[in-house]
DRENPADO-248268 format. One record per residue (C-alpha): x, y, z. Coordinates in steps of 0.2 Angstrom, whole numbers, plus 5000, padded with zeros to 4 digits. Layout:
residues N
XYZ
...
This chain:
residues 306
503849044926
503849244928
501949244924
501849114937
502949204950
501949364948
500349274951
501149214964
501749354974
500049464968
499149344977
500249334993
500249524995
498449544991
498049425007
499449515018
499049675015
497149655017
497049565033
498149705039
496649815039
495749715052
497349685061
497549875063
495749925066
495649785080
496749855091
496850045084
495750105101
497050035112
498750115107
498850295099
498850275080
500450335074
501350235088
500450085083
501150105066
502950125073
502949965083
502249875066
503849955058
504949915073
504449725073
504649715056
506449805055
506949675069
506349525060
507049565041
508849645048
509049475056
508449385041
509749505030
511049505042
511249295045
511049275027
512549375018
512849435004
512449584994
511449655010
512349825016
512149965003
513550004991
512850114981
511850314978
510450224970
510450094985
510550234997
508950364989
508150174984
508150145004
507350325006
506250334994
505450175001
505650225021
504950405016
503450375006
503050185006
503350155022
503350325032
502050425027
500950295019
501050225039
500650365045
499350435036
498350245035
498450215055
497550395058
496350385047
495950175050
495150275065
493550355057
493550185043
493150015042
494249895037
493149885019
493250075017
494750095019
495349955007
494150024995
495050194997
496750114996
495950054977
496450264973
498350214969
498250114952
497550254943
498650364951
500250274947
500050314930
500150514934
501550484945
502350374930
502350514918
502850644930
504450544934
504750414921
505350464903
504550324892
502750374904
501350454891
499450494896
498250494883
496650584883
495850404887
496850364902
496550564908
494550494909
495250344917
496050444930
494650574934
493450414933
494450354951
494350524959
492450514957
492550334964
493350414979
491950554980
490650444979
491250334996
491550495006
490150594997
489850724989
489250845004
490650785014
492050835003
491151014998
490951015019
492750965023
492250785033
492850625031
494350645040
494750475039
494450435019
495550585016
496850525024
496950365019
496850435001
498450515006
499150355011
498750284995
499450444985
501050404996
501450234990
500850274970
502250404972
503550314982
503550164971
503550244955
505050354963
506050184967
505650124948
506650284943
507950264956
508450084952
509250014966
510449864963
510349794981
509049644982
507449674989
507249585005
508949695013
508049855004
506549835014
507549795029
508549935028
507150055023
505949985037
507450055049
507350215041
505450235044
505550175063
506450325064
505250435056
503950365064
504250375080
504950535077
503350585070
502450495085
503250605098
502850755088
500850725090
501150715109
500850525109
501650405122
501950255128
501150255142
499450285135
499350135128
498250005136
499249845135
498149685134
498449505125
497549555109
498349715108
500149615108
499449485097
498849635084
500349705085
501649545081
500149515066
500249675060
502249665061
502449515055
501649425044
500749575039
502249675036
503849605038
503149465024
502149555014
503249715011
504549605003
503349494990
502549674989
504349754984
504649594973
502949594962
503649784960
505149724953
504449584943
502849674936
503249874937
502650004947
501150024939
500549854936
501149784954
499949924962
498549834955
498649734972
497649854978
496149804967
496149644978
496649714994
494749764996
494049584995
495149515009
494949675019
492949665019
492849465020
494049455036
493149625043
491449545042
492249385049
493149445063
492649605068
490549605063
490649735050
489749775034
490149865017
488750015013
488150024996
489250184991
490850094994
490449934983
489750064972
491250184972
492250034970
491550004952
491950164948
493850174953
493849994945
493250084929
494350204928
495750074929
495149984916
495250124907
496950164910
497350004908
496449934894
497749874883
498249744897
496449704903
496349654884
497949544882
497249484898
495449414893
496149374876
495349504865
497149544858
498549464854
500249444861
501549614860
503249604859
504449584874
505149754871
503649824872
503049734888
């Protein structure tokens, strides 16, 4: 039943999260982009403080590890991950910057070891991780990261970086509220930031250029897109760990390049499918004890030990 639930909710977020990418790049010449990301927040914080509010129970936060969980989830996942994807979705398309996003399962386990105390890094996973930072290089290039270009593919590394850190923070944290009132609470605490955020880049409302698609982008993005799939995103964390949740992003890619050529006409160059290998390399590597248990070539470890 858990292996079933995890499948479950990897699948779900995969498709949430990537048609988000073409959700955002749809309407992203049409609002500022950092405001963009504070009304997907601020839909999102409306729908799940309902949700958690109706519902009862356990939803107000009682404890310190509720309180820097909330944090740690509206500063990095939430916050600057928003932030940081939304400017640079401007200079990407929806593939790339899927493709990009594929940085944080190899940088999880950095994080992991910085931050949690049972975290080791062998010499084999070290080539793992270097293996996904020449991934990255080889979809921006080589000349443009020695020339300081690709604006957008930096950015949304950062993005990536964000969440790998944020998520690995809320492992060590432990929060005892339940997931859907943490995001709820957390996707509060970002709106804030956001916005805040927002006004410090000189953006405003009034320069966006309000239309039906731009609303209907904006309730998708919020919605189903966020206010879904940050929940089943924060419960495959719970259910699978930090590290082995984040391997959504391996997926997020597919849906991202599939719905960007369906709706918005694009195409994925050769150095993205071909950077994408890499990174997908370099988590094999790091991961290769899970990949084996997963294709059968080992047996079965103990619970503990999982």
């Amino acid at each position: 039943m858990s292996r079933h639930r995890t499948l479950v909710l990897f699948v779900a977020a995969a498709v949430l999260f990537g048609t988000s990418f073409v959700g955002i790049k749809a309407a992203i010449g049409s609002v500022p982009p950092v405001l963009f990301a504070a009304f997907r927040v601020d839909v999102a914080a409306v729908v799940l403080l309902t949700l958690v509010a109706v519902r009862g129970g356990y939803w107000l936060p009682r404890t310190r590890a509720d309180a820097l969980g909330i944090l740690a989830s509206a500063a990095f996942v939430l916050g600057a991950n928003n932030v940081f994807l939304f400017l640079g979705q401007q200079h990407a398309t929806t593939g790339a910057a899927a493709v990009m996003y594929s940085i944080m399962p190899v940088a999880s386990p950095v994080f992991a070891v910085l931050l949690l105390d049972d975290a080791r890094i062998s010499a084999v996973d070290a080539a793992g991780i270097l293996l996904g930072l020449v991934g990255v290089v080889v979809i921006v290039g080589p000349e443009s990261v020695l020339g300081g270009g690709s604006v957008g593919q930096a950015l949304i590394v950062c993005s990536a970086l964000s969440v790998a850190f944020g998520t690995v923070l809320l492992k060590r944290v432990g929060p005892s509220i339940g997931t859907l009132p943490q995001t709820a609470w957390a996707m509060a605490a970002a709106a804030v930031g956001i916005h805040a955020a927002s006004l410090g880049l000189g953006e405003s409302i009034a320069q966006v250029a309000w239309s039906p698609e731009l609303v209907a982008a904006i309730l998708y993005v919020g919605m189903p897109a966020t206010a879904a799939a940050y929940p089943v995103y924060f419960a495959l964390l719970a259910e699978a760990g930090p590290v082995r949740g984040n391997l959504v992003a391996y997926a997020m890619p597919v849906v991202a390049t599939v719905t960007g050529w369906a709706f918005l006409g694009e195409s994925v160059s050769p150095a993205t499918v071909l950077g994408f290998g890499v990174i997908l390399s370099g988590f094999i590597l790091v991961q290769r004890d899970s990949v084996a248990r997963v294709v059968g070539l080992r047996g079965s470890v103990p619970a503990e030990a999982e």
